[in-house]
C-alpha positions, 0 to 999 in steps of 0.5 A, a space after each residue: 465496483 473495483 475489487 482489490 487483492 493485496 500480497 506481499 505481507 509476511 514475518 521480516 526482520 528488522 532492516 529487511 525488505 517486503 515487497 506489497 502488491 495490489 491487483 485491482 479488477 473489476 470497473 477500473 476505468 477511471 482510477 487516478 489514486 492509488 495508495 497504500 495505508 496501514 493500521 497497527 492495534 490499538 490505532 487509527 488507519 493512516 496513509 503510507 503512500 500515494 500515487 496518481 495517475 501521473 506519477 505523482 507520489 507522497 508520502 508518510 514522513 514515517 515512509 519517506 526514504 524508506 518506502 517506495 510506491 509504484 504503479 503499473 496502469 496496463 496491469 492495474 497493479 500497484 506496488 510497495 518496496 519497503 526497505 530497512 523495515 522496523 517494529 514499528 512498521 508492523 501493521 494491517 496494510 491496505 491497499 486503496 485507490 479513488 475512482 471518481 468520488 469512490 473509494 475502494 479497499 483491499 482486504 489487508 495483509 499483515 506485515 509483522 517486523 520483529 527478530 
């Protein structure tokens, strides 16, 4: 099992920035995705970002430019900068990696854009 604990979520402006991050634990030999999704009311879970094992990335077109994923393998930890934030970023964020044929979630943190 791997355990992963997101932070970062709060109450933001229009055009400001929030830092996520998540800490994985657990059985975390193996992991090769690391990711970040977000579900707003009323939608479906959708992909923000991804990142594997050798850095390689994608992202939302929502995200792109926007959004930044990193990854720190020693620490287990991935992150997500996003900047220039809008209302309609506002959403559940989980954090998600894939070891093997398994995946895993965080429990979400709320991140809220308005004025």
């Amino acid at each position: 099992q791997v355990q992963l604990v997101e932070s970062g979520g709060g109450l933001v402006q229009p055009g400001g920035s929030l830092r996520l991050s998540c800490a994985a634990s657990g059985s975390i030999f193996g992991i090769n995705i690391m990711g970040w999704y977000r579900q707003a009311p009323g939608k479906q879970r959708e992909l923000v970002a991804r990142i594997t094992s050798d850095d390689s990335t994608i992202y939302a077109a929502s995200a792109k430019g926007r959004f930044t994923i990193s990854r720190d393998n020693a620490k287990k930890m991935v992150y997500l900068q996003m900047n220039s934030l809008k209302p309609e970023d506002t959403a559940v964020y989980y954090c998600n990696v894939v070891r093997g044929i398994s995946l895993y979630w965080g429990q979400g943190t709320q991140v809220t854009v308005s004025s």
